[in-house]
VONUBA-521401 format. One record per residue: x, y, z of N, C-alpha, C in turn; residue in one letter. Coordinates in steps of 0.1 Angstrom, whole numbers, plus 5000, padded with zeros to 4 digits. Layout:
N
XYZXYZXYZA...
This chain:
577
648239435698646939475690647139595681X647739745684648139835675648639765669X649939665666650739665652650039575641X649339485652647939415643647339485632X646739585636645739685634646639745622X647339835625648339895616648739815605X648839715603649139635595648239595586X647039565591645639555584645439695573X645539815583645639935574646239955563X647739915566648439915556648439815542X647539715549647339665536646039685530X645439725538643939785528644139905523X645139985522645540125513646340065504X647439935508648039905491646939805479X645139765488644839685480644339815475X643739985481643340045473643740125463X645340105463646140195452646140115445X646139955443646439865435645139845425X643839885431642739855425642240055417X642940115423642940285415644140255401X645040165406645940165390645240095384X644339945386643839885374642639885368X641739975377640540035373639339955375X638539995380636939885388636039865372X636039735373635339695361633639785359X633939785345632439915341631139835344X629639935355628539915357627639955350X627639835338626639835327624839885332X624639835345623439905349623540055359X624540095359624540255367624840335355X625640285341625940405332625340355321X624740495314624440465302625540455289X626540525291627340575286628440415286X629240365272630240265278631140305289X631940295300632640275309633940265301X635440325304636640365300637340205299X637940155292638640025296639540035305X639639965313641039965322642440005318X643040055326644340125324645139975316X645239845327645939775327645239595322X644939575311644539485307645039395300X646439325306647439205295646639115300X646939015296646638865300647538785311X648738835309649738765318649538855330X648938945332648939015349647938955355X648838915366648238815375646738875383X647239025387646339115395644939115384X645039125368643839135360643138985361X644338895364643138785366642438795376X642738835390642238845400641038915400X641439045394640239145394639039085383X639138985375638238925374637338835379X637838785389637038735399636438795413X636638935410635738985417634439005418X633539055428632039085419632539225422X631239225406630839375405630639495414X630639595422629939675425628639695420X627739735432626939775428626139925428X625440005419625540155420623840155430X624040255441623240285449622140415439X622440505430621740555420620540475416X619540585418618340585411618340595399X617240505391617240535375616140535372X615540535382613540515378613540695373X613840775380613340915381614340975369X614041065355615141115352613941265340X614941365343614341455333613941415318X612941445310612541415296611641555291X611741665297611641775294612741835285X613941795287615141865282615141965267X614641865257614741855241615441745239X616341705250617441595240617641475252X618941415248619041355257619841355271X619741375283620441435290620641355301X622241315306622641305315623641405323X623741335337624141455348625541475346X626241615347627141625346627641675328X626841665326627241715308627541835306X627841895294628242035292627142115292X626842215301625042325297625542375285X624442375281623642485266623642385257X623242455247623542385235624042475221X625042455216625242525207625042465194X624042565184623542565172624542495159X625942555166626742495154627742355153X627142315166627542185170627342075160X627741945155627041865143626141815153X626441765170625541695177624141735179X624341895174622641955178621841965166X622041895158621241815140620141755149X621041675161620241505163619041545173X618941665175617941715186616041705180X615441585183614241545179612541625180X613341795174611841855179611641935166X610341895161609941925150607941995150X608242105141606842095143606742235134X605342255126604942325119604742465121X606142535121605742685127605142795118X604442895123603842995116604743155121X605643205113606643295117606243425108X605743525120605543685111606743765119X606943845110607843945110607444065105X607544175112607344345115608144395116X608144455100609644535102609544685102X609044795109608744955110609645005112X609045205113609745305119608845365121X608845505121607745585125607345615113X607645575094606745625090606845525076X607045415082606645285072606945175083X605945075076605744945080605144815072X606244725077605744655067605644475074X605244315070604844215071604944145065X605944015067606343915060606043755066X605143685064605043575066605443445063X606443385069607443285070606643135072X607843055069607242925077608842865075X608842715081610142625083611042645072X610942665060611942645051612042785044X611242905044611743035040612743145054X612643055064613343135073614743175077X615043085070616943125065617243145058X616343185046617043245031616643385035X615643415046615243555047616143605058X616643545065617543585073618943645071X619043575061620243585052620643685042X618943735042619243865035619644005042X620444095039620744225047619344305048X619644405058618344455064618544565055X617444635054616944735047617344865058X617644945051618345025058617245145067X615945145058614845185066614345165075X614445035080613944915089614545025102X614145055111614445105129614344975135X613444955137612644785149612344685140X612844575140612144455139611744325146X610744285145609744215159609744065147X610243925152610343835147609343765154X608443705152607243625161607243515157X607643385162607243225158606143195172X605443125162604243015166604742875161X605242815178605742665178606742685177X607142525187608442535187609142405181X610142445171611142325164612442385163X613142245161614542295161615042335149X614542315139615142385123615342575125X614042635133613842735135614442785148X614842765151615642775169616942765162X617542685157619242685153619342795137X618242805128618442905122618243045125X617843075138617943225141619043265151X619143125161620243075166622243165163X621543095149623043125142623243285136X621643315130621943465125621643515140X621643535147621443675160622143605169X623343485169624243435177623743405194X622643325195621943355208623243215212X622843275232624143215241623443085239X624542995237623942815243623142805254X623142895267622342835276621242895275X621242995263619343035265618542975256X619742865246618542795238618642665247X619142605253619142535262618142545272X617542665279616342695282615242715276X615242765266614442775257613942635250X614442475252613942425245613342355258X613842385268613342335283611742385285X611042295287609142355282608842435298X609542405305609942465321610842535326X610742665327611342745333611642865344X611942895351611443005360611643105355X610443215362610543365352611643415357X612943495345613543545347614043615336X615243675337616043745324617543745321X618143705316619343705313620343755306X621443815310621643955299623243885295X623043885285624343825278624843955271X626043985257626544055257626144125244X625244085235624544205227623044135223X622444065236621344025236620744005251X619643975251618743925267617743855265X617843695273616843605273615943655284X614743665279613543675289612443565287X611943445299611643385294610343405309X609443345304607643385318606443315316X605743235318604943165317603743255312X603043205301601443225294600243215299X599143255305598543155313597343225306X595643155299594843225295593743085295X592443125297591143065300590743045285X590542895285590442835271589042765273X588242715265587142625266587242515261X586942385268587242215265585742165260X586242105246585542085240585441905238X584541865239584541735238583441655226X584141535218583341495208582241465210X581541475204579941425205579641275204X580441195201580141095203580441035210X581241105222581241055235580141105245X579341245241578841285253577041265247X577341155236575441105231575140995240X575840945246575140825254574540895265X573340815268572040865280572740775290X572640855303572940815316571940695322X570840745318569840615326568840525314X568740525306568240465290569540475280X568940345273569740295262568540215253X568940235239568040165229568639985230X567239905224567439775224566939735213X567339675204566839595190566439685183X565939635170565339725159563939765165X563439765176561639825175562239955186X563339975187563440065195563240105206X562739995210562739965227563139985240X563240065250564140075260564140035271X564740045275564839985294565640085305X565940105316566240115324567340055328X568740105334569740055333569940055348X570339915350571139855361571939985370X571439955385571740015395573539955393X573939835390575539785392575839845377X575039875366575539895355576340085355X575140195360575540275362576740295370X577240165378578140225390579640175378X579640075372580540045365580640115353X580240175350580040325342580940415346X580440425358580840535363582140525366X582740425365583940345373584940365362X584540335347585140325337585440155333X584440075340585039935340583939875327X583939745321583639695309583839755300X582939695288582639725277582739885274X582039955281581840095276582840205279X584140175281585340205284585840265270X586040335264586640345251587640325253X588940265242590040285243591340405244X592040405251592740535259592140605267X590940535276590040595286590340605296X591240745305591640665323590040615328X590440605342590040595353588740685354X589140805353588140925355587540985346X587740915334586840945319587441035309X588441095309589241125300590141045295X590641115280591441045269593041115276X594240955272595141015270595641045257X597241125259597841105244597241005238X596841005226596740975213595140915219X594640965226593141005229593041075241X593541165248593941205262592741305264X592541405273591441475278592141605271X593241605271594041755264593941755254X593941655247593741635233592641695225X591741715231590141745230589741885234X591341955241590942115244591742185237X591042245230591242335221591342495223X592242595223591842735227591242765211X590642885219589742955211590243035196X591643045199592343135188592443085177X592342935175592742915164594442865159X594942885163596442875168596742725161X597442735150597142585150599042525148X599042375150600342325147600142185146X601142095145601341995144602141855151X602341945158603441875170602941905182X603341765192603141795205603341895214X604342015212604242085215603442235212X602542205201601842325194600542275190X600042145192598942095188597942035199X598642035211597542045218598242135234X597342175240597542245256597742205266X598542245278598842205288598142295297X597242225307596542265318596942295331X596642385340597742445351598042285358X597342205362597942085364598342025356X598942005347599841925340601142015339X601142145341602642235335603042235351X602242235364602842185373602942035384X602341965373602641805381603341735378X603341605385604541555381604741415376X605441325380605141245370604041135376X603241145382601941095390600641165381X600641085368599241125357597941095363X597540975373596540975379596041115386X597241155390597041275404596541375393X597141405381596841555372595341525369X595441375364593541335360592841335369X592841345379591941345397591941485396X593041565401592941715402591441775390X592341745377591641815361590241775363X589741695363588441635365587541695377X587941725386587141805395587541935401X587942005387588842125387587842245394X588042345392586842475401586242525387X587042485375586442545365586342415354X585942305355585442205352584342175350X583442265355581942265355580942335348X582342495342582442565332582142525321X582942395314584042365301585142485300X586142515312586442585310587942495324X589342605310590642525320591842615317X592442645326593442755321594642695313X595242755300596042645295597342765298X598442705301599742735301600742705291X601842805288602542765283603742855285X605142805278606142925282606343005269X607043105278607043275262608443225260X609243245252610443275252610843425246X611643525252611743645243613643685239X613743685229615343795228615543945226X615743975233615844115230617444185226X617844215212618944245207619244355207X620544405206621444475210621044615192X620644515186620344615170618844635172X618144665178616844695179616144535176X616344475176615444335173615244235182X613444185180613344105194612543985186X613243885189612543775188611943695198X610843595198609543565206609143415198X608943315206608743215204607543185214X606343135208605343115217604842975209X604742845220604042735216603242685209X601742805212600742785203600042915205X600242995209599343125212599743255208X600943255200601143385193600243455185X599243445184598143515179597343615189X597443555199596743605209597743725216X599043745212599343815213600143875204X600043875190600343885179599544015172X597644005173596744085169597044155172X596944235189596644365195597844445192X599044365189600344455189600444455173X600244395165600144485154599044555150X597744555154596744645155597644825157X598544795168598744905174599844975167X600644865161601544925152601444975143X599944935136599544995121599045105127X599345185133598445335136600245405137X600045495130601345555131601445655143X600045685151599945795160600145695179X599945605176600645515189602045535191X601845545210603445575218604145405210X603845295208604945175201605145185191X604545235178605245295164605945405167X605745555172606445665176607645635181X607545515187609145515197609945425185X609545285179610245255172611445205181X610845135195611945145203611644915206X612444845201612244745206612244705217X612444765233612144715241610844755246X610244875239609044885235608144745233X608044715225608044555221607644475230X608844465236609244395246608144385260X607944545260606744555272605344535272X605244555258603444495251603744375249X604344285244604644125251604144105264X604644155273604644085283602944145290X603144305282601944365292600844245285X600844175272599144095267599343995273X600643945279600443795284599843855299X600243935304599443975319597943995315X597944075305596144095308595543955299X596143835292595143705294594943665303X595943695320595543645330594743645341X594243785331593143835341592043795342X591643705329590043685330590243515337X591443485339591443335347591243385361X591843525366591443535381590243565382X589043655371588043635376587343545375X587443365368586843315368587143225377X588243215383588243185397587443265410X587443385408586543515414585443415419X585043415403583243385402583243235410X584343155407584243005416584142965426X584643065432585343115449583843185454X582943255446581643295448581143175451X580643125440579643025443579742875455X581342855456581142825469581242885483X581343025482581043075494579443085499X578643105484577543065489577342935493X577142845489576942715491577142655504X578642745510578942715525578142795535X577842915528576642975539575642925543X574742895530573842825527574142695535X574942625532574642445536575942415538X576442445549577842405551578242265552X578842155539578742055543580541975544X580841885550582141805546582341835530X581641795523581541735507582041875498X582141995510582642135503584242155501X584542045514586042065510586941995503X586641955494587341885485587241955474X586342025467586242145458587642275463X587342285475587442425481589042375479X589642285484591142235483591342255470X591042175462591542165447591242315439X590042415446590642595442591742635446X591842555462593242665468594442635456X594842505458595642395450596042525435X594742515432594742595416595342735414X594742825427594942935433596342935429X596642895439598242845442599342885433X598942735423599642775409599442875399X598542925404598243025393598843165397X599643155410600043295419601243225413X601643115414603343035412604043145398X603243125391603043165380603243325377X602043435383602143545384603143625387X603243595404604043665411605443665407X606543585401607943595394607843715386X606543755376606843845366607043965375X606243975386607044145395608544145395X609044065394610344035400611244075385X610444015376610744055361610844195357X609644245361609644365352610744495361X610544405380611644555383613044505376X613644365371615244345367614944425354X614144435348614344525333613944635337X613444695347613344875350614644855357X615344815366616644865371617644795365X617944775353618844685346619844845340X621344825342622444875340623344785335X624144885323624944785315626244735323X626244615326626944525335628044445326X629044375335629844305326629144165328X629044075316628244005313629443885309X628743775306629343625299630343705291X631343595287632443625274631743615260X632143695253631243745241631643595227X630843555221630743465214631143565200X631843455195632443545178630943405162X631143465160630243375147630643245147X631443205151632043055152631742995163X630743035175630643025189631943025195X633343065195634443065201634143145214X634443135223634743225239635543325235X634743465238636243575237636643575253X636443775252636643805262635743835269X635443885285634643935291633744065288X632544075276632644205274631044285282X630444365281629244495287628044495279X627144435281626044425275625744555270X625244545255624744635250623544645245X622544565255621244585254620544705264X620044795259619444895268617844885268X617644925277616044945283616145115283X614845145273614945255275613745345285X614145465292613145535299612045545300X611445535284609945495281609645385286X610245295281609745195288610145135301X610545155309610945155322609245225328X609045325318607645405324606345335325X606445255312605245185309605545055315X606844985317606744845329606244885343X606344995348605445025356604145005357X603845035346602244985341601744835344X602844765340602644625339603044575353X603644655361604044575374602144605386X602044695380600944765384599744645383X599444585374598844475370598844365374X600044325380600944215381600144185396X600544335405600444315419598744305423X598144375410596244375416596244255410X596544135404596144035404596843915413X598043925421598243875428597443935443X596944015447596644055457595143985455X594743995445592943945445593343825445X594043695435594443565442594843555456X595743675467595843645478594743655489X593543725483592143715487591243625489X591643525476590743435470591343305478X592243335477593043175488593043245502X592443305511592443325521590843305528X590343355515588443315513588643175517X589043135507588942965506589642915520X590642915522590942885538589542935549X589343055550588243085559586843005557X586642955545585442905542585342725549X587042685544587142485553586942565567X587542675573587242665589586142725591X585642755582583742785590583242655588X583542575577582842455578583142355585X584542355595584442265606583842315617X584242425618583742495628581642525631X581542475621579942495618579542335624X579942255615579842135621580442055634X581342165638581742115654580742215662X579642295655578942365666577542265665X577342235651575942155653576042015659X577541965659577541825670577541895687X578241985686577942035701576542055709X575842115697574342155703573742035705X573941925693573541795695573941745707X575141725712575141665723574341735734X574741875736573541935745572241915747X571841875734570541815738570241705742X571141605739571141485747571141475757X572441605763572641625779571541665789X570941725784569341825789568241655789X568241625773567041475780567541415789X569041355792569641325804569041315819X569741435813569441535828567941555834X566841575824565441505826565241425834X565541275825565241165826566141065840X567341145842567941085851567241055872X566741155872565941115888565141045884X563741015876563040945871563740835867X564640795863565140655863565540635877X566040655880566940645899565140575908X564340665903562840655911562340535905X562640515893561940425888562540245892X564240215894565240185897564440125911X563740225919563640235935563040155935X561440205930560040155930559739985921X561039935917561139865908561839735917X562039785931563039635931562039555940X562639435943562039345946561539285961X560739375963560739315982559839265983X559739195995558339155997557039225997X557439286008556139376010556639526012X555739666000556539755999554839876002X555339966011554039986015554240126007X555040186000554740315989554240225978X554540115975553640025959552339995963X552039885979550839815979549639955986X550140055991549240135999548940275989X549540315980549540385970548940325955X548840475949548540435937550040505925X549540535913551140585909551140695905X550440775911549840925917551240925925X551540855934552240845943554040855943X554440845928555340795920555840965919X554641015907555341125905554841255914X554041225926554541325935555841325939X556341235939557941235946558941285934X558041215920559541245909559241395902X558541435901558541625901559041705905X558941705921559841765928561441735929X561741605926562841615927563841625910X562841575905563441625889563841795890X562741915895562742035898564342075903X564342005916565742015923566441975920X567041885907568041835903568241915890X567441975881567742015872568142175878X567342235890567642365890569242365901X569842225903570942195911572242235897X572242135886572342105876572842235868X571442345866571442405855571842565862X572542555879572342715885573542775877X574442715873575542825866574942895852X574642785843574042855832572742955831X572142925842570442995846571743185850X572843145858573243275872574343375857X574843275844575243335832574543465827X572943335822571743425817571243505821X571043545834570643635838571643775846X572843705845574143795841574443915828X574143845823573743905810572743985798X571543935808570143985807570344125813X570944135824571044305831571744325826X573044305819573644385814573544485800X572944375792572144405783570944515782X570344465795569244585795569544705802X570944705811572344825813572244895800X572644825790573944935778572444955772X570944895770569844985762569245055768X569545045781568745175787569745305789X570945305788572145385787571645415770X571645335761571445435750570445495746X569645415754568145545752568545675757X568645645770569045795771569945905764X571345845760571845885753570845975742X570445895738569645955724568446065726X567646015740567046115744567946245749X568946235756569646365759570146445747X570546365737570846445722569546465714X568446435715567446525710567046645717X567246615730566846755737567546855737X568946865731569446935724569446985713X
């Protein structure tokens, strides 16, 4: 049996060296990519005829699930980043109408140049003014004409535009060798606006013919209404009454700034459930629809920052659609020559009012969560019902994400307060070539180390009041089970008590009820006779019954009137002093 065995072995390792020299025929459904031809493909090898009558393998890989976030197209195992001067990164399909200002000061000039897609590399191209200290490059939207032409003038690393075109990313910072990607989620309370000719139809009347006539609409009509089912469905309608792409519910929310673009990425907003769900769109339209601030017209829109911070005083910022909103305040601030951000003339100055306006847009989303978290705390005081917790879930839920969000930028601002010049990636020459290993020469300066303090400062009172607000909300579902496991309790108690009533009086009644011939408490009595007997013993059964809870109550009754006759006196002995 061993040499058996052994033998079998040895020939299933020469069929598997024999099938590694001629190579497993390519799985048109596991790769996208063509499959390599076989090493060994004559006609006269006998082994290639063979291997054609093999079957296929089959690949155990998933292909339902695959990233489409990227920018491009992306399979596993490829080379990270993307480099600008690649001919392959032409083909990358992101396009869209950017609005690009540039701020170029010192402490005693300043000046403003407004860009768009096709003036942005002839101006780049021009040498800098020798007056220039700081310059602050700001795009609104994101395309790839504008990403590979700044790309190439300020040499950014392949993998931070490779993040950068990724619409998802965790907050973090990365210090390459005469620059630093910092990239942090946006998050600000926008108002959703909806066409009016969707929100003119009447819930319970509709007009009929030319005399104007009305009627009253069907109890099955409102429910299919309500449903989204028939005729009254508009086209690109879910389930839950919003539009998708190319009629969707996002489509229709607009922020307030004015911010405008033309591309999917800059022409309409992503809502905290959409920047973190997934690919289950029913679940974002379920969530969005009975949001905590849905009842507002109000939704927090997200998006990501991207920032560079260069080694020559220059920081460039890429914001989706909201660079205005934080565009104003910081040049407000610049045009005053007596402000600590003109005075310093210091780009990671810059750098810190970036991030400090994206923290304070997030403040008015915690209080309007504040205010949400209010109103159902009343409501559960007031009227504690089941029907609360499904609101109260979908705040925690929101809560949630909105701390997902916050809480990384602590983490941010201490790596740029304790950031030391470190050895970093191999330094890129204008050709993207790999050098050597060189020392970042992006510094953070003391000032601002001072004032990220400020911002970490912010960071933490708004994560602590969200750690508030989701612990509300937790405490509020367990008062409300806990409320309604006390009013089924009392209920049953009362049942137990008529019971407990009614139970000798049935037993009596039971008695007096059966059937004998002749019964001389029925024929020599009247039914006087009945409840002399069932009084007394109802008395004795309930005070049998009820002696523990009666021996509690009055356990407690002395004690009670112990600790208030102990404090009278008390109080009387301290006045008489």
């Amino acid at each position: 049996m061993p040499k058996r065995f052994g033998k079998q072995r040895a020939a299933l390792r020469h069929m598997e060296s024999a099938t590694r020299d001629i190579g497993d025929p390519p799985d048109l459904e596991a790769q996208t990519l063509k499959s390599p031809t076989p090493a060994h493909k004559s006609s006269g090898d006998s082994t290639s005829n063979d291997l054609t009558l093999r079957p296929a393998k089959r690949s155990r890989t998933a292909k339902a699930y695959q990233p489409t976030t990227r920018g491009r197209q992306w399979t596993p195992g490829q080379e990270p980043g993307i480099d600008p001067h690649h001919p392959s990164a032409a083909q990358i399909a992101l396009k869209a109408i950017c609005e690009i200002t540039v701020v170029e000061f010192s402490q005693t000039d300043m000046k403003m140049v407004y860009l768009d897609n096709s003036t942005l590399e002839e101006y780049l191209a021009r040498p800098k003014d020798e007056s220039v200290v700081c310059r602050w490059i700001n795009v609104n939207g994101i395309s790839w004409d504008v990403i590979s032409a700044i790309g190439k003038a300020k040499r950014l690393h392949r993998l931070a535009i490779e993040d950068m075109i990724n619409r998802k990313n965790r907050t973090k910072a990365d210090w390459y060798t005469d620059h630093t990607y910092i990239v942090l989620p946006l998050q600000k309370l926008v108002h959703t606006h909806l066409p009016t000719n969707e929100c003119s139809d009447s819930e319970d009347e509709t007009p009929l013919g030319d005399e104007g006539k009305r009627k009253k609409k069907g109890m099955m009509y409102n429910l299919r209404k309500r449903l989204g089912y028939g005729k009254h469905r508009k086209s690109g309608e879910t389930l839950f009454g919003e539009r998708n792409l190319g009629g969707s519910r996002d489509a229709v929310m607009r922020h307030d700034t004015g911010a405008s673009g033309s591309s999917d990425l800059s022409g309409h907003i992503r809502t905290l459930q959409q920047y973190h769900g997934g690919p289950n769109k029913e679940r974002t339209e379920f969530m969005e629809k009975y949001s905590a601030l849905a009842s507002k017209s109000l939704a927090v829109a997200v998006e990501q920052v991207s920032i560079f911070l260069s080694s020559d005083n220059t920081v460039v910022s890429f914001f989706e659609q909201s660079a205005d909103d934080i565009e104003t305040p910081i040049v407000s601030r610049l045009s005053s020559p007596e402000t600590v951000l003109r005075r310093s003339s210091d780009a990671s100055m810059i750098v810190q009012a970036i991030i400090d306006a994206i923290i304070d847009l997030a403040i008015p989303v915690a209080t309007a969560y504040q205010d949400a978290v209010d109103e159902l705390e009343l409501n559960v005081l007031t009227e504690p019902s089941i029907g609360n917790t499904r609101p109260l879930y979908i705040l925690t839920s929101e809560v949630s994400q909105f701390r997902s969000n916050i809480y990384p930028t602590i983490n941010l601002v201490n790596a740029l307060r304790d950031h030391k010049s470190e050895p970093v990636a191999p330094k890129h020459d204008s050709a993207g070539n790999m050098g050597t290993v060189g020392v970042s020469d992006v510094r953070i300066s003391i000032l601002t180390r001072t004032y990220l303090a400020d911002v970490e400062d912010h960071c933490t009172l708004i994560v602590e009041n969200v750690d508030q607000m989701r612990r509300a909300a937790d405490n509020m579902i367990d008062l409300i089970f806990n409320t309604i496991g006390a009013y089924q309790n009392e209920s049953m108690k009362q049942l137990t008590l008529v019971t407990i009533l009614f139970l000798p009086m049935s037993f009596l009644t039971g008695y007096f009820g059966m059937n004998f011939v002749y019964f001389d408490g029925v024929h020599n009595n009247s039914d006087v006779f009945f409840w002399e007997i069932a009084i007394p013993l109802v008395c004795v059964v309930l005070a049998w019954l009820m002696r523990d809870p009666v021996r509690r109550w009055m356990r407690k009754t002395k004690q009670r009137r112990g600790i208030r006759m102990s404090r009278k006196a008390r109080i009387e002995k301290e006045k008489a002093r």
